[in-house]
N, C-alpha and C positions, 0 to 999 in steps of 0.2 A: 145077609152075608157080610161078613167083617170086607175092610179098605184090603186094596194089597201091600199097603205099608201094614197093615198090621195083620195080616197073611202071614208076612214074607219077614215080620220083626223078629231077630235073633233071640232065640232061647236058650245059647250056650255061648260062651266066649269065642269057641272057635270061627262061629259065622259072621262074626261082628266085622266091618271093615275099617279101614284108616290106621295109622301110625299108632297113636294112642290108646286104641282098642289094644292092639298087638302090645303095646310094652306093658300094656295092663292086664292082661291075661298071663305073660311070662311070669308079673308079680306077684298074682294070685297061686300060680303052680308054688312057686318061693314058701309063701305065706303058708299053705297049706302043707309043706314039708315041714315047714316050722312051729307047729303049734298052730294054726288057724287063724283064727281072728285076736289072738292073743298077740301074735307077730305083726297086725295088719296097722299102718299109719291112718289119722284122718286124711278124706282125699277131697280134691278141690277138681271137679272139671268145667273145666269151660270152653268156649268159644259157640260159633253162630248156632243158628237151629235147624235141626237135622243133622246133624253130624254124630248123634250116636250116644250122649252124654249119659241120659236116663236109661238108655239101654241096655250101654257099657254096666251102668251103677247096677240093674236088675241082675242080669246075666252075673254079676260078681258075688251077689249075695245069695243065689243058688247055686255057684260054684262053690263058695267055702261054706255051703247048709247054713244058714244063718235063719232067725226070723229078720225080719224087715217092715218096718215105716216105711211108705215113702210120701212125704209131707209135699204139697204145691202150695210153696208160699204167696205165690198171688191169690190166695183165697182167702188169706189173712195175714196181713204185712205188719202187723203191731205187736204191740210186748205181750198180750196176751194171746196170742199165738206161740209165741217162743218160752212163755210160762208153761204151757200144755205139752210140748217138745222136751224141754226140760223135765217136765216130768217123767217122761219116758225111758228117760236112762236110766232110773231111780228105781224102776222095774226089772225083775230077773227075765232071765228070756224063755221062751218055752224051751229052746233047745238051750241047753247052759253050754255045752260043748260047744255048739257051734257060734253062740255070740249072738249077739244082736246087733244090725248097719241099721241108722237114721238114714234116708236120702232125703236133702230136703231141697227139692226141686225149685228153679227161679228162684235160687235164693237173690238175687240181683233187685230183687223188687222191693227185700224188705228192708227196713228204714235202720239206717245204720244203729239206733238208740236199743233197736230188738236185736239185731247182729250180735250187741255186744253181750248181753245175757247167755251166748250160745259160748263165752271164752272159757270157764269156769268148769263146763260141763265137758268141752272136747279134752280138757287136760286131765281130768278126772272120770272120766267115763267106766273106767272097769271094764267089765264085756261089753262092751257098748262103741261101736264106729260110725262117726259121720262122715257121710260122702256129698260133699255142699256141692251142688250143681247151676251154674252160673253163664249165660249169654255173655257177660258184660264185666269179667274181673274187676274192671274198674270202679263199679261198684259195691265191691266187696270189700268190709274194712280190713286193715292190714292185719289187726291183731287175729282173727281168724283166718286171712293166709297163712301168715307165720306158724299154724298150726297144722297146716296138713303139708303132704305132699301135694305138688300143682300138675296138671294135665291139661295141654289145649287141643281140644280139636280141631279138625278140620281135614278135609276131603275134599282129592283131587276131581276132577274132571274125567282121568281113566276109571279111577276106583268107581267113580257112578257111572260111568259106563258098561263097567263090567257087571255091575249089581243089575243093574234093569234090564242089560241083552240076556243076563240068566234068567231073569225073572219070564222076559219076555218068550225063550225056549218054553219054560214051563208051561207058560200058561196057553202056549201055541200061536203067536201073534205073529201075524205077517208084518213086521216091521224091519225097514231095512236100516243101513250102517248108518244113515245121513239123519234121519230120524233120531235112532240114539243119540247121535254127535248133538242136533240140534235143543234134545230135551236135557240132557245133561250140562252144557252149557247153558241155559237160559234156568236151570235151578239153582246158579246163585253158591255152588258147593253143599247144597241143603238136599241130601237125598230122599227124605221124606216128601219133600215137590216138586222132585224128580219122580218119583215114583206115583204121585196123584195124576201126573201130567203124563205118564204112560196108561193108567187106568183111563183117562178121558179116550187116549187112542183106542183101545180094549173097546169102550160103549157105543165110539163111533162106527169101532167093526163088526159089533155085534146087531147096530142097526139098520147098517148096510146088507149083514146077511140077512135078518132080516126082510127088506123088501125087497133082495133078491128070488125067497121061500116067497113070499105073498104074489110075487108077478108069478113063480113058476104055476103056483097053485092053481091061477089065475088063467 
């Protein structure tokens, strides 16, 4: 059975939460009045983990029909990684209409020498948009800021609260107000460990009931 972080992971802009989701979905409506992805800037998101980044980037690229890459640059941080990337532009898309989005996730890991291979290609792209996805902006060299539009995340305290008490309705969990308050605060703004850390409640009560069935049985 999949996690409930990836139960309960957004597959439309609209279920997505935080600030940044919202100005990035108003965008994409924009975008999509206006020619598609023809209209659409390279985009930069960043800030901590869990807040939505890779998500937001999915949910964008099934919203304007696109094909999509999405690249995890920590599994290759060097120039031949971003020669392989590069190449990909270079490629027409299966949907022409709709464009083709690079996402190239943790881009924060790769070595600024590879970064710079990627300036050439986001100016030049034709159907073709990157959405750099970044923990750590500060690792990002400027000349490929200077190329997108930028987006930070980040998630409050309510907003995870209100994700996991819905979640927790769903899924029928006896958990009360203090609970929420307690797991939402101690994830840090990161609601994907907000929401691991309500699954651990979930397994506790499922084996409490349980050995409550094994004494009735009994």
């Amino acid at each position: 059975m999949p996690s409930l972080s990836e139960k309960y992971r957004p597959k439309i802009l609209e279920e997505l939460v935080g600030e940044s989701p919202t100005a990035v979905a108003g965008m994409v409506r924009m975008w999509k009045n206006d020619g598609g992805i023809s209209s659409m800037p390279n985009l930069l998101f960043h800030g901590p983990p869990g807040t939505g980044k890779t998500t937001t980037a999915l949910c964008l690229a099934n919203e304007l029909d696109c094909d999509y890459i999405e690249v995890n640059a920590s599994d290759d941080r060097g120039i031949d990684s971003m020669r392989k990337i590069v190449q990909t532009t270079r490629y027409k898309a299966f949907n022409p209409i709709g464009g083709k989005i690079v996402i190239l996730d943790e881009a924060d890991g790769i070595t600024h020498e590879a970064q710079a291979m990627l300036r050439r290609p986001m100016e030049r792209s034709g159907e073709t948009r990157f959405i750099v996805v970044a923990n750590e902006i500060r690792n990002i060299i400027s000349p490929i800021i200077s190329r997108c539009v930028v987006f930070e995340f980040t998630l409050s305290i309510e907003a995870i609260k209100r994700r996991i008490s819905k979640i927790a309705d769903i899924e029928g969990m006896d958990v009360d107000e203090y609970t929420i308050e307690d797991v939402a605060r101690e994830s840090d703004g990161d609601l994907r460990k907000a929401i691991g850390e309500l699954e651990k409640t979930l397994v506790v009560e499922n084996l409490k009931l349980n050995e409550i069935v094994k004494q009735y049985r009994l």
